[in-house]
C-alpha positions in Angstrom: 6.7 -15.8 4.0 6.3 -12.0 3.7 8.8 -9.9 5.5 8.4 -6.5 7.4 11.1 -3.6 7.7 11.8 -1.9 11.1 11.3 1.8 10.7 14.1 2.4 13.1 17.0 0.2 12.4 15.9 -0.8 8.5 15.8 -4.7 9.2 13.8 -7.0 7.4 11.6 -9.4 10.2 9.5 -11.9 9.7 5.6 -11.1 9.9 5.0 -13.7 13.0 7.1 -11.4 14.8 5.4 -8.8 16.8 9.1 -6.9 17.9 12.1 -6.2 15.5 14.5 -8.7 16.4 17.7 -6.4 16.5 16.8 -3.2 18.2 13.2 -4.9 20.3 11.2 -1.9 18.5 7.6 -3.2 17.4 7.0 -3.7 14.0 4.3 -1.3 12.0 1.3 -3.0 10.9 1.3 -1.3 7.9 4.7 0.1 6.6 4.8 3.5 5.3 6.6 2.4 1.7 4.2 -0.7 1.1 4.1 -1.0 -2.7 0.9 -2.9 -2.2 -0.6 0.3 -0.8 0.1 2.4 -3.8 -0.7 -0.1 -6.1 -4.2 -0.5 -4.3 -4.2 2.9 -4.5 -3.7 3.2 -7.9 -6.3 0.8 -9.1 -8.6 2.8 -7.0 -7.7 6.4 -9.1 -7.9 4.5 -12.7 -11.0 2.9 -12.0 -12.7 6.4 -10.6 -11.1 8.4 -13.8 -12.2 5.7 -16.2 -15.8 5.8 -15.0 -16.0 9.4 -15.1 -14.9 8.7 -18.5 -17.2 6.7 -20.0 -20.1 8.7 -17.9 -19.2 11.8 -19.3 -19.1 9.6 -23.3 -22.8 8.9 -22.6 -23.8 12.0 -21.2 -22.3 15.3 -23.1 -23.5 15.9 -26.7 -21.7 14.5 -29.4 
């Protein structure tokens, strides 16, 4: 069971809920401070920087 915060009142809800359940707010489908985002994000970055990497291995001079 994965749980959301509300971004207004800072309770944690549970996913199946559409609406916070102490202030009736409705939850964010993605949260700002998901630590899945950045670490999706982060696997994107390493993979672009090692490519260019190896790339630029094979084609400047040696």
């Amino acid at each position: 069971m994965t749980l959301k915060k509300c971004l207004f009142c800072q309770t944690e809800n549970d996913c199946v809920n559409v609406e916070c359940s102490h202030c009736g707010m409705a939850l964010p489908n993605k949260h700002p401070q998901d630590k899945g985002k950045k670490k999706q994000l982060f696997i994107k970055v390493f993979a672009a920087i090692t490519f260019l990497c190896v790339l630029m291995v094979y084609y400047l001079p040696r």
